[in-house]
Phi, psi and omega in degrees: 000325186305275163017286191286327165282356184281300179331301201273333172316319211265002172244335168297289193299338195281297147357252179329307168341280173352279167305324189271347132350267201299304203286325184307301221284311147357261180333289179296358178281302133043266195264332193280328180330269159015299211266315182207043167097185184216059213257224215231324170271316146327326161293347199253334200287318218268353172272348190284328192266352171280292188306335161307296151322296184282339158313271177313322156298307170298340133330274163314341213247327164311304171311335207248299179333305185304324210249354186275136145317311196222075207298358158291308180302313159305315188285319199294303183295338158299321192277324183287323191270338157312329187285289171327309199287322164251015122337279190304005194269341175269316143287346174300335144328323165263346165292289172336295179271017146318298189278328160316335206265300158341353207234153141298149179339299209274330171304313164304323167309279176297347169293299150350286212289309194332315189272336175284278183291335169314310171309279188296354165308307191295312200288311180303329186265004161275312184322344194266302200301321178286334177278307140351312168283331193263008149261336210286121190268321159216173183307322182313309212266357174342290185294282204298338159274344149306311178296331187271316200273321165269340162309280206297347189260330182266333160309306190318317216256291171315291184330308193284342199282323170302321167302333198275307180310316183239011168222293170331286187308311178304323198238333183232023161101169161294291175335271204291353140302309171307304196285338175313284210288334173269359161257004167267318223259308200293313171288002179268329191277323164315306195323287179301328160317295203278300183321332242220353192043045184232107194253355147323290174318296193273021154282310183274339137339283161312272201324317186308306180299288190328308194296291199326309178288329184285318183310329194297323181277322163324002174285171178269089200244007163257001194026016150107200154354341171256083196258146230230091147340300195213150175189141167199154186241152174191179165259031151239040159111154144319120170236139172220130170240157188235128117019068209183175187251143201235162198245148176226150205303315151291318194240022160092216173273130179236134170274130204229166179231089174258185170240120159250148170218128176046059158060005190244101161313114189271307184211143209240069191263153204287115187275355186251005161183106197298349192279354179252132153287163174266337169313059186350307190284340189261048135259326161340315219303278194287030178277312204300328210236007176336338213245014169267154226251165171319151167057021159271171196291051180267129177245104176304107171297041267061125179267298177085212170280017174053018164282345158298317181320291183311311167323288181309338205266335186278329176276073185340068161258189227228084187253147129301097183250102123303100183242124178302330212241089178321344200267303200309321205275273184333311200274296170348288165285327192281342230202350175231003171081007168268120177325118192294350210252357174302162171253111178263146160265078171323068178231164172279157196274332200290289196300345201260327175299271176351327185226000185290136186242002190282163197247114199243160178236028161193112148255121168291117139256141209201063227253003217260147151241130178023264202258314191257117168295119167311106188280001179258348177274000216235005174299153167296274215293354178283329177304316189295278190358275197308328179307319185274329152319331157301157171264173194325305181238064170268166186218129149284143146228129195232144185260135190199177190296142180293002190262117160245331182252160184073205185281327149039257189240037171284320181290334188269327174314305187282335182276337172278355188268320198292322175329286183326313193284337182271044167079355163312133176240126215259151153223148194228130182237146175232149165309149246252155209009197193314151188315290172322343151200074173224139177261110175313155125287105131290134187227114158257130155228156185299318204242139174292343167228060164298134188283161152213359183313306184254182208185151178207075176203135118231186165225163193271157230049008204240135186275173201275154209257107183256301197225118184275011183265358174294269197301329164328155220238134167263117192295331185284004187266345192242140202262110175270017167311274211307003188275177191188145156305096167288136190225179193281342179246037169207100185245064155307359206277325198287300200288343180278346196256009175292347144317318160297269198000281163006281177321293238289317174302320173282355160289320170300312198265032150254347161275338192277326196304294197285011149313293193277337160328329166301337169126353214258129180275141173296006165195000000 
């Protein structure tokens, strides 16, 4: 009888193990967003240091099997201290990536993870060789207790990632995602403990744990001067919108409301009248397409804080918004005055070309999550699409990085050469200051010699706008050698334009410092 509940404890932990992986790699992908994107080399950082981290356990946790006398017992005291570790990964994390930011991406990426999450890898991926050894009754019976044990720790690790992805994150944070998976790894291992009559470890464990989890609500979460509205974590990024007064490029200080997403503002609207932004320069947008008449046709790409939306709603066209982030479509309305009864789409912008059959005479991309622009919307074949959605005298107009020249702007090279090639004729205008934090305009149109000469937009304080060709960039000054054509199979766009990012991110996370000085936690 003894047998059999020791049997089924040690397959209920391999089952958690399993989930608390999944759940670790999760989380910390995460926690690193904030500090350093949520781009292709971070994801890339955090499965090279996860596969790594289980390599190396399962090694150890092998090694460890052949030489412990009483390998239950051992697995318990791994699985317990596995628990303890990711409690502490969430403030330890933040101390850690304080000192990361100092770093290059990937060096800083991975310097992080090595000190949070490395530790609890190892010790949760030792747990599967031991718990292997301590079933295994003979050699016949080997294979199938290999099999058994990792079956059920990989059910574990699918089951958490969904939970983690679509319940945990979203609706309760990073904190209290960790501690879910390290107080299930600390109370199934007390357990196995308490059998073994060893009541020190897992007592002061719980306690440990517990104090760690009561500490989490004693933080400051209104900052003073910052107040910090709305926040949720999920697995498309951080969303927090905040409170606050804001600097504007022209007009001084403003009291403003923005939304971050992974801590990079996405949209900065006017608490004293949310259909306007304090952003200046992001009126330049709808000026470029001003001269098209009521009730045209527009397919918005990204919503954000609805300030293009609210633009577009003033020259009375006729919109479609497409948004990937359902939360974002929320935070939209509760917090930013856009009509819940508008028609928004909870779609990939990509997936929505594809498949849409309606005629626009303006599509907006307005494409940036934080740093990353989506490379499958930005393709010779995503262009062709949209090119055939248009009407005679239709326009792509896309929001990009402020770099046109040098290695830079090699991503804006290529994106305007892609243009080109799916029959476009492209011109290009930018917002108001330096490369480094001016935003392009690209404008394709079906026809070549598209006006742009007259305009019907201003905003107040702002001066009035007349004519945007005035303001083009001459495209011929700039050396397209080294640029290329993006396509659905050469999806460069992340690595040519991470020198910009790069940039962009550190001027945001500097701009960021007296947010969290405030007290408003980076996640």
């Amino acid at each position: 009888m003894r047998e059999k509940q020791l049997l089924r404890l040690l397959y209920v932990l391999s089952f958690i193990e399993g989930g608390a992986v999944m759940g670790a790699e999760l989380v910390s992908a995460k926690m690193i967003a904030p500090y350093f994107g949520n781009s292709l080399y971070v994801w890339a950082s955090v499965l090279g240091v996860t596969l790594t981290s289980l390599m190396i356990g399962y090694l150890m946790g092998g090694r460890l099997s052949v030489k412990s006398k009483n390998r239950e017992l051992q697995t318990f005291k791994i699985l317990l201290t596995a628990g303890v570790w990711l409690c502490l990964m969430p403030s330890l994390s933040l101390w850690i990536l304080d000192i990361a930011l100092e770093m290059s991406i990937a060096s800083g990426t991975i310097f992080a993870l090595v000190v949070f999450l490395v530790p609890g890898l190892v010790l949760l991926s030792m747990t599967s060789p031991m718990i292997i050894s301590a079933v295994n009754k003979s050699v016949e019976t080997s294979g199938s207790t290999t099999g058994n044990i990792y079956s059920i720790s990989t059910l574990g690790g699918i089951i958490a990632t969904f939970i983690t992805g679509f319940y945990l994150l979203p609706d309760f944070g990073i904190r209290i995602t960790c501690y879910v998976f390290g107080m299930l790894l600390i109370l199934a291992a007390s357990f196995g403990l308490f059998r073994n009559k060893k009541i020190v470890l897992p007592t002061s464990s719980v306690l440990l744990s517990l104090l760690l989890f009561a500490s989490s609500f004693t933080e400051n979460e209104d900052g003073g001067k910052y107040k910090l509205l709305y926040e949720s974590d999920g697995m498309l990024g951080q969303i927090k919108v905040i409170d606050a007064r804001s600097q504007t490029y022209t007009r001084g200080y403003k009291q403003s409301r923005t939304l971050f997403v992974n801590n990079t503002a996405q949209t900065i609207g006017n608490i004293d009248s949310l259909d306007y932004s304090v952003w200046d320069w992001s009126y330049c947008f709808p000026f470029c397409v001003s001269n098209y008449p009521k009730n045209s046709k527009v397919l918005l790409m990204g919503l954000g804080g609805g300030t293009f939306h609210h633009q577009f709603k003033r020259l009375g066209y006729d919109i479609v918004t497409v948004e990937l982030d359902q939360r974002i479509k929320d935070v939209a309305v509760n917090y930013f005055n856009v009509d819940n009864n508008e028609k928004i789409i909870i779609d990939d912008a990509r997936h929505y070309i594809n498949i849409q059959k309606e005629k626009f005479d303006i599509v907006t991309m307005d494409l940036f999550y934080n740093e990353t622009p989506p490379y499958q919307a930005l393709t010779l074949e995503s262009f062709q699409k949209v090119k055939s959605s248009l009407n005679e005298d239709g326009l792509i107009m896309i929001n990009f990085y402020g770099y046109l020249a040098g290695e830079k702007g090699n991503a804006a090279r290529s994106l305007i050469k892609t243009l080109r090639k799916a029959g476009l004729f492209v011109n290009v205008t930018a917002t108001p200051g330096e490369d480094k934090y001016r935003n392009l305009i690209i404008l394709a149109a079906i026809k070549e010699n598209h006006d742009y000469s007259t305009t019907r937009i201003s905003e107040p304080g702002l001066p009035e706008l007349v004519n945007v060709e005035k303001n083009f960039i001459d495209l011929t000054k700039l050396d397209f050698s080294n640029s290329i054509v993006f396509s659905d199979n050469n999806p460069n766009l992340e690595k040519m334009y991470l020198e910009a990012a790069l940039e962009w991110r550190k001027h945001v996370t500097e701009g960021n410092e007296k947010l969290y000085e405030s007290g408003i936690s980076q996640w």
